[in-house]
Steps between C-alpha positions, in 0.01 A plus 500: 500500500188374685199699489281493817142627477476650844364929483882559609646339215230650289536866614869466454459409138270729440716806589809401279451610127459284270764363264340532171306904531602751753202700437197214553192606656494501897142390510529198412623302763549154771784324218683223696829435223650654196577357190862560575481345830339184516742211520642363178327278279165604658293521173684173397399279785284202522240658733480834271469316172246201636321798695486686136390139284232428785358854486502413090284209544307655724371738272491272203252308753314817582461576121432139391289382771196751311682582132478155391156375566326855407536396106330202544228577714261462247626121454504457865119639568388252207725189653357537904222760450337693328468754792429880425766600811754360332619880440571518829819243451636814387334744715604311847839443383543898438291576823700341699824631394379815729506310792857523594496380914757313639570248188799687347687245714586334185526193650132503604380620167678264323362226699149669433540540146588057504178431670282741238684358209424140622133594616441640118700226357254251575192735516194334351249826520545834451458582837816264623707660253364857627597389848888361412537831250382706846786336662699569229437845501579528858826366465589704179465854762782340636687361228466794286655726766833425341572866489542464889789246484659683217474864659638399822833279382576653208684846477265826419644529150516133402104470643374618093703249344417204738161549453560425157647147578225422741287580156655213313382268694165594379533443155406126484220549734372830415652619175464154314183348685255517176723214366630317752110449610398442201778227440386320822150507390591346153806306587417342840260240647421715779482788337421829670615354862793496337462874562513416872747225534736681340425797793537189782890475376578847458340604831706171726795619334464901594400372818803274568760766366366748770541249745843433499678855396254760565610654851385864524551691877351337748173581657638646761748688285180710317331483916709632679247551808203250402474139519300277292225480677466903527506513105254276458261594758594876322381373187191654316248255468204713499633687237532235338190373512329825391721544181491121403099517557437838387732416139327141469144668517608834271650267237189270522321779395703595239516223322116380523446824362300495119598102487343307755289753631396895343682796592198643712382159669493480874788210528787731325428853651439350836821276483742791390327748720576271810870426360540863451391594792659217688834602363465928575467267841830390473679819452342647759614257712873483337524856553356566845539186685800433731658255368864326551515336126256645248413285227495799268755757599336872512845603534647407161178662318756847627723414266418597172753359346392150556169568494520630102700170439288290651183605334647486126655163606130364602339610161781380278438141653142557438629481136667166527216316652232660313713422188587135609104409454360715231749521243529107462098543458555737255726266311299208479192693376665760329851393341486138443256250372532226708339647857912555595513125490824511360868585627530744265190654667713494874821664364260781364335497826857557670551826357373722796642311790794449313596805395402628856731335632776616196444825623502440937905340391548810237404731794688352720831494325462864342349715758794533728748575233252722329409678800173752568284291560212709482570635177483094394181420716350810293583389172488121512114526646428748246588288231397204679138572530467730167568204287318247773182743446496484112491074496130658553499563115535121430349271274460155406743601191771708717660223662847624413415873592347369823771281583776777468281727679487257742886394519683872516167607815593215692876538478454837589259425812747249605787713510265814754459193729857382581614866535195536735535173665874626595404848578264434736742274738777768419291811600441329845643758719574218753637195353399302798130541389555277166308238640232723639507706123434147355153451735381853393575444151185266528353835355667388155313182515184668600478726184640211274196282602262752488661681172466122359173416627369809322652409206321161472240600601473784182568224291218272622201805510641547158479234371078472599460782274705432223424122439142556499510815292764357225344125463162418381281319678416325201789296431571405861130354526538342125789323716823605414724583743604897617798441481543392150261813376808787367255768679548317857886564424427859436285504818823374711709749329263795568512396907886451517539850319314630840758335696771677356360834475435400951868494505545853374363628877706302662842538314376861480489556898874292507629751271348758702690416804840403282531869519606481848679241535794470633884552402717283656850558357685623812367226719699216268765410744650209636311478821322176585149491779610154634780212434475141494620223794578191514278449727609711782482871537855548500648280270413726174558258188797466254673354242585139708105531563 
């Protein structure tokens, strides 16, 4: 049985019942195939499965193309620097995950993501590798957007549990990137641009794979009554120039702020004043402005639902990246005595984004069967940050206590964001507005960079008050190094002890908002947004494929 896309076929569909629960919300709507329907050996074909392995890779890209290099960006600054903005390796790569335009044609981004991985492959300054990790970034909005491929071709109930596959993909390149960068480093003649070649391979492969099987509806399938040239003349662009602006400036700000420049000076109120102000700009204009193709839809902010998934989604990645730089820090100062040197030093810096991603798969495989969803978005991020909060009682002598504090909070924080990752493509009321969901979900990006920005930025003001205050001024002039002085180790632990008593107001508002989220037990049916072709619109794919 062929599926065609055209609003006949999809009004037709949408007025038989479905064949898994009679009693599934009307609301939700604009399915195109059933589970039951689609022709057999759908799931098993070539274009379904290479579609599934490229949108793998794609992530593991996205994930890799910043998780491997931010452990040794210490090493790098010291090998083509030193430059004081090399934080912002970290802070671009985060910013601009936020921009989500017209690069979740994978295809694009994983072209995009090559070119950044080759530009900071062969950077020789901090500001070259800045400039490929930008393009990095870019491309990651895209790549990372897996949950649009996934939400539209895979049934509603099965969308959970594919998640959790995508998640697998991230283990060697998120989960495990403490040591496998710090085997390059030690075990290579290139070293950390091993980082990046290995990102060149991953990225032409992704690339190729969505080449030759990924055939979604056609353009004209989704536009109906526009051509090209209407949707991109529709486009947004001065939206998006006041929210890329206005979010460069504010995060400037942000992170000059009480490190490069104090609190009160003139260069960081007047820089997040005009990003503040530049972005209450852009919501005017979002809001009240005619426009044919929104870069942030107003309309989706009506649905509470999403919006209560999305915002616990944003500040549970906070954790990961804010994690992904300062606990390795806190390992090589704090838990081994060889500056983390060592690869027993990167399999104890794996912990958070390992078990992170433990808990995404976990999630994934458990939430559908356990059902309420809510109920486990309430307790998980209760637990979650609770035991994420009191790492803030750590000392140079609690590594174990600090390290299983830090492995069951993670887990925990992992599993809230697969079951909000899910929820908030399965709570679109229409399912034609995945892709659109996935451009407004830019908001998740926004509070992770800012949520992480804020973060290091604790730990940095901190740390001018605590190394001062702890080490004597004597010994460092007599000429022995800070670091080597057990009070300058005390100082560090002092300022990461503020970090983790930050994260309490941020798990704290997530929890918060787990309250009301969303159940989504009687939408788990069979029903599918869009199918695959091979090629053509109505030639759905199959076994033979």
């Amino acid at each position: 049985m062929s599926i065609s896309h055209k609003p006949e076929a999809v009004m037709q569909y949408e007025d038989a019942p479905s064949s898994h629960h009679e009693n599934v919300s009307n609301t939700v709507h604009s399915f195109t195939a059933d589970e039951a329907t689609v022709k057999k050996g759908y799931f098993r074909s070539s274009f379904f499965l290479g579609t599934m392995l490229a949108t793998g890779l794609d992530l593991s890209a996205a994930v890799g193309g910043f998780g491997l290099a931010a452990p040794n960006l210490a090493l790098i600054n010291a090998d083509i620097g030193p430059d004081p903005n090399i934080t912002w390796v970290s802070l671009v790569c985060t910013l601009t995950l936020a921009i989500r335009l017209l690069l979740w044609f994978f295809i694009g981004s994983a072209a995009l993501a090559l070119i950044g991985c080759i530009v900071s492959a062969v950077a020789n300054s901090v500001g070259m590798l800045i400039g490929g990790t930008t393009l990095i970034g870019l491309a990651a909005s895209g790549q990372q957007s897996f949950a649009f491929i996934t939400g539209e071709i895979v049934p509603m109930k099965h969308r959970f549990a594919t998640n959790a596959v995508m998640y697998f993909f991230c283990i060697p390149f998120a989960g495990l990137v403490p040591p496998v960068s710090k085997a390059f480093v030690l075990y290579t003649a290139s070293g950390w641009r091993w980082c990046y070649y290995l990102m060149i391979i991953v990225n032409f492969a992704s690339g190729s794979l969505f080449f030759f099987f990924y055939f979604p509806p056609t353009f004209h399938e989704k536009f109906q009554n526009r051509s090209k040239r209407q949707q991109i003349r529709g486009f947004d662009y001065l939206g998006t120039v006041l929210f890329v602006v206005g979010f460069c400036i504010f995060l400037l700000g942000l992170s000059w702020g009480g490190s490069v420049y104090p609190w009160k000076s003139a260069h960081v109120i007047a820089t997040m004043v005009s990003g503040g102000i530049t972005l209450i700009i852009f919501v005017l204009w979002e809001m009240y402005a005619k426009l044919e193709e929104p870069l942030l839809p107003i309309n989706l902010f009506k649905n509470f639902a999403w919006v209560v998934s999305c915002i616990p989604l944003g500040l549970g990645s906070s954790i990961y990246y804010a994690l992904t730089i300062i606990w390795p820090q806190m390992v090589a100062l704090l838990y081994t005595d060889d500056g983390g040197a060592s690869m027993y030093a990167g399999w104890l810096a794996c912990v958070p984004s390992l078990m992170i991603n433990i808990g995404q798969i976990a999630g994934g495989f458990l939430a559908e069967p356990i059902g309420k969803t809510k109920i486990q978005c309430i307790v998980v991020l209760t637990i979650g940050g609770a035991l994420l909060g009191a790492i803030a009682a750590a000392t140079p002598d609690t590594k174990a206590l600090s390290t299983g504090l830090l492995v069951l909070s993670t887990f925990f924080i992992g599993w809230n964001e697969n079951v909000c990752l899910s929820n908030s493509g399965i709570e679109l009321l229409d399912q034609r507005e995945i892709g659109t969901a996935v451009r407004g979900s830019s908001i998740r990006s926004a509070i992770s960079t800012i949520s992480s920005a804020v973060y290091i930025s604790v730990l940095t003001n901190r740390l001018t008050q605590t190394i001062p205050a702890e080490v004597p001024k004597a010994v460092t002039q007599a000429g022995l190094p800070a670091s080597s002085v057990p009070a300058f180790i005390l100082a560090n632990s002092q300022a990461y002890s503020t970090v983790f008593y930050t994260t309490i107001a941020f798990t704290g508002i997530a929890v918060v908002l787990s309250f009301f989220s969303p159940n989504v037990d009687d939408k788990m049916t069979g029903k599918i947004a869009v199918t695959l072709h091979k090629g053509d619109a109505d030639n759905v794919v199959s076994e033979k494929a």
